[in-house]
N, C-alpha and C positions, 0 to 999 in steps of 0.2 A: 127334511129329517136328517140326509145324512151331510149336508152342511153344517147341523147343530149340534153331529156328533162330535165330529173334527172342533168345532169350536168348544165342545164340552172337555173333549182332550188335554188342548193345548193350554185352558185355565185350568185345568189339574195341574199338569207340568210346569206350572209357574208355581202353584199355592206349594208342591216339592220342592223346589229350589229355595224356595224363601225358605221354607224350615229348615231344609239343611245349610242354610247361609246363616243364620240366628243361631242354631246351636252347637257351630263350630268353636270351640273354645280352647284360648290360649293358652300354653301352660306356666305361671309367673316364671322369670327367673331372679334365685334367691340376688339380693345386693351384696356386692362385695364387704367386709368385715376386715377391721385392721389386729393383725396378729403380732404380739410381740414379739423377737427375737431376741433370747436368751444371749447377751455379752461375753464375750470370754474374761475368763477371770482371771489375772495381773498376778503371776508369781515373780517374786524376785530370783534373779539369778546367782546362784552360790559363787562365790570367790572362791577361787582359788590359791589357796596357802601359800604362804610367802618366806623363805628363805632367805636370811640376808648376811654375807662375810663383813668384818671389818675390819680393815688391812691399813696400815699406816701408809701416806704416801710415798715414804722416801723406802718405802723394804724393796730390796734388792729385786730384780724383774725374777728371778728364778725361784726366787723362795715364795713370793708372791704367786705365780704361775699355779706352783705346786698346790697350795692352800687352795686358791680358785677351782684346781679342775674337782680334788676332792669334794669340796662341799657342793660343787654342781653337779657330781653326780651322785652324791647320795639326795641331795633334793628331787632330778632327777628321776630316780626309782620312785621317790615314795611321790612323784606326782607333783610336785612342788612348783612355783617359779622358783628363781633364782637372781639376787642383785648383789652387786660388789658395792660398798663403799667407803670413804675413808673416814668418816663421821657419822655420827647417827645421835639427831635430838629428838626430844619428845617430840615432835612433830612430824616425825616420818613413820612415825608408830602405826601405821596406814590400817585399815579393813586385811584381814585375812592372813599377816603377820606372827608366823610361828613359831620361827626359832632365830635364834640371834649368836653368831659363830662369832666373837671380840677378841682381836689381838692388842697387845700393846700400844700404846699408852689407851688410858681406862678411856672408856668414852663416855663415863657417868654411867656404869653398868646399876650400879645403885637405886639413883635417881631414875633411870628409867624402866630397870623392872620393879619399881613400886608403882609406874605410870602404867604399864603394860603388865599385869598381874597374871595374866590367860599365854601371853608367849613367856617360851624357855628360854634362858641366855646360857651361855657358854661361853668363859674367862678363859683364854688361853693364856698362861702364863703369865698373867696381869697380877703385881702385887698389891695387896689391901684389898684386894677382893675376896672374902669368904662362901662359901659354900651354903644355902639355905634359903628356903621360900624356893622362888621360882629362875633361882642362881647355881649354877653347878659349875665347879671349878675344875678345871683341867692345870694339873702340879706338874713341877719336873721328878724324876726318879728321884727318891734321895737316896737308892741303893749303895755301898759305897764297894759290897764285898764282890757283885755282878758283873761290873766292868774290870774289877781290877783280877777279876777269872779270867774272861774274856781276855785279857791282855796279855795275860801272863801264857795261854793258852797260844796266842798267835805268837807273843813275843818265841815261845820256844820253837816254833815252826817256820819261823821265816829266818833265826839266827843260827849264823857257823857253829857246832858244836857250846849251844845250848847257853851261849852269853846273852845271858838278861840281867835287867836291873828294873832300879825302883827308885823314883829322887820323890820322899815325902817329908812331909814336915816330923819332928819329932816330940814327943809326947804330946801325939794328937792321938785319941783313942779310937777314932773312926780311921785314920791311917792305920794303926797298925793292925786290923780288922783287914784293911785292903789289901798289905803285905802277907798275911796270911792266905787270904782268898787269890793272890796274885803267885804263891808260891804252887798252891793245892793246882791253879788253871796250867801251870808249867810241868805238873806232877802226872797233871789228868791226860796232858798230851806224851811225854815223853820216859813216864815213871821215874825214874834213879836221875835223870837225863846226866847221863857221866860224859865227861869232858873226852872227846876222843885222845886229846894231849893232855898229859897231866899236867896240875895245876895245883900251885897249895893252897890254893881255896875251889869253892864250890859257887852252882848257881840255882835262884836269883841270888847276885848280889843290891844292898839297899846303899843308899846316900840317905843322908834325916839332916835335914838342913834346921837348928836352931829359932824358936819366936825371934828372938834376937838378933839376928845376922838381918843386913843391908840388902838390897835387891840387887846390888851390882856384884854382892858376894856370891849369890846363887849362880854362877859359871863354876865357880872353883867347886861345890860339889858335884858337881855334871864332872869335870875332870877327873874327880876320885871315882867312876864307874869308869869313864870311857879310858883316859892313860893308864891307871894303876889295875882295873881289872880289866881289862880290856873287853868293853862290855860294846856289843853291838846292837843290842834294842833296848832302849829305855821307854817304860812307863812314869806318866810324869801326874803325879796325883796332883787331883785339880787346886787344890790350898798352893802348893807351890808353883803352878803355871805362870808365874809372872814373863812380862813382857822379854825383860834380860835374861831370863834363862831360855825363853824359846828362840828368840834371836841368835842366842850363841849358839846352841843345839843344832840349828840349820848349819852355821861355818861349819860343822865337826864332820861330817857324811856321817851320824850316829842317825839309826832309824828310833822313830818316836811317834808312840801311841799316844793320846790324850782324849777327853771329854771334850772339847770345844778346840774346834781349828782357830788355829790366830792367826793373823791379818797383820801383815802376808804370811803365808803357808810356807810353813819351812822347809827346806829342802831335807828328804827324809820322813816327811811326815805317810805314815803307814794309813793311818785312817781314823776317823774319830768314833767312841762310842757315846752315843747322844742319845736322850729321849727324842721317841720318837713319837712327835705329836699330831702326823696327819695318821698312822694305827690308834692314837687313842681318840681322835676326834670319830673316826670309825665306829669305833667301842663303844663310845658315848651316846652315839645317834639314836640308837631304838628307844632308848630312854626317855630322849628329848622329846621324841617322834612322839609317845605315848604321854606326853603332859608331866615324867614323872622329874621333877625339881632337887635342889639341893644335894647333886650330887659331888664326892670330890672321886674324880678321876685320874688313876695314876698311869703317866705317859710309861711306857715299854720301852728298855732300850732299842736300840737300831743303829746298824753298820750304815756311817756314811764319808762323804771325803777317800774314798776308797783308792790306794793308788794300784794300781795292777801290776805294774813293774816291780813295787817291792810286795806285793800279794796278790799274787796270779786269780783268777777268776777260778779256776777248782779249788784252790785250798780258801778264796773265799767263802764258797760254798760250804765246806766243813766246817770254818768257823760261826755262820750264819745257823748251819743245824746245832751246833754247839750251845749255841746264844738262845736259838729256839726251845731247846732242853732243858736251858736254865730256866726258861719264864715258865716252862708249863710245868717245874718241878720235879722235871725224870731226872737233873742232877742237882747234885748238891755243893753247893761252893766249902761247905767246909766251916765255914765260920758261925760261930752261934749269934741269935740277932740280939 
């Protein structure tokens, strides 16, 4: 009997094992699944606006110099690149090309802002180029009564007891507008400006040199200021600037003002008053910058050629705020336009 218990036992303890061996169950695991990944999406990269000078190659390294730092640094500020070159065809019209700064001779300003309708150009002193579309012209002064104030103003500050003069052509209507404006700038500096030594004449004195007289003639009026009145600074309006009178001008130790230096620079030369076209390329720029076309911009005058010896660095200074007072219209030259 208790043999058959033990044996009743241990086939229990088997018929438990099997059951819990049967209904042990596995738990699946799910199969892997292929999940898309979302691409990154391809933007194009914006360009960067393009500034370009156009400079001749043979312009003088200093004049060149000047123009380049100008327009690289207002490109510069507003974020721009910046390329120099001495030509420019439709083909270089490149992506991102904004503004186009052209000096003489034309470079097809024309033909190529009609190819490039979206950039601005800018004619510096380029003739036959008009102003319109997406063309803005940058002129010279054609002031004529502004400088000849300005002149008339230094000529009485830098000469012995108030000897000036004036070599212009005669019956030129825009001369004698200058002679006026050249007497008020010697008025505005010195009022009465009376001769410390008398004198049976007064100053400015004028020279009017003839349509008709020869270019070799033009010394002999420069003599009628410097021998007969003994004049020590001449302004020389620019109609009579010819070569032979500024060449003789230099022999004389006569000091002399003009609009454009000559080549060679004569001895005596005081300084030139000239448009100044790296301040109007200045001027111009937010214009450009803003897409806005067709403008004509007119260059400022500006002190340059400056000699210090016969115009020390303070009385340049007074004549520079002189000059500044003219353009913003605190003075007035006098002359009606």
């Amino acid at each position: 009997m208790r043999v058959k218990l033990i044996t009743f036992i241990v086939l229990l303890s088997f018929i438990f094992s099997a059951c819990s061996l049967g209904g042990s169950k596995t738990t699946p695991t799910a199969a892997p699944t292929d999940t898309a990944i979302p691409l990154p999406t391809l933007t194009a990269t914006p360009v960067v606006p393009l500034a370009i000078l156009v400079v001749p190659a043979n312009m003088d390294k200093a004049t060149s110099d000047e123009y380049q730092k100008v327009v690289y640094d207002l490109a510069q500020q507003s974020g721009m690149r910046f390329q120099v070159r001495n030509s420019l065809t439709p083909a270089d019209l490149e992506p991102g090309l904004q503004i186009v700064v052209a000096l003489p001779p034309d470079p097809g300003i024309a033909s190529l802002a009609a190819a490039a309708p979206e950039v601005q150009f800018l004619a510096v002193n380029i003739p036959g180029v008009s102003a319109g579309g997406n063309i803005s012209v940058l002129a010279r002064n054609s002031q004529v009564d502004i400088p000849a104030f300005i002149a008339g103003y230094t000529a009485a500050m830098i000469s012995d007891d108030y000897h000036t003069g004036m070599i212009a052509p005669k019956d030129n209507v825009d001369a004698q507008k200058a002679m006026v404006a050249f007497t008020n700038g010697m008025a505005f500096f010195c009022g009465l400006c009376q001769p410390f030594y008398y004198l049976p004449y007064t100053y400015p004195q004028f020279s009017l040199i003839p349509s008709d007289a020869k270019p070799n003639e033009y010394p002999y009026y420069a003599d009628y200021l410097i021998v007969q009145h003994k004049v020590y600074t001449i302004y020389v309006y620019p109609d009579s600037a010819t070569k032979e009178l500024m060449d003789y001008l230099g022999t004389t130790g006569t000091q002399v003002i003009g609009v454009s230096l000559p080549d060679p620079r004569p001895s005596g030369w005081v300084m030139t008053l000239r448009p100044d076209e790296i301040k109007a390329i200045q001027t111009a720029w937010p214009s450009l910058l803003a897409g806005q076309g067709g403008q004509n911009v007119q260059s400022p005058l500006g002190l340059s050629d400056v000699d210090p010896t016969l115009l020390s660095p303070g009385k340049e200074r007074l004549v520079q705020q002189t000059l500044d007072d003219l353009l913003a219209g605190r003075i007035a030259t006098g002359v009606n336009p």
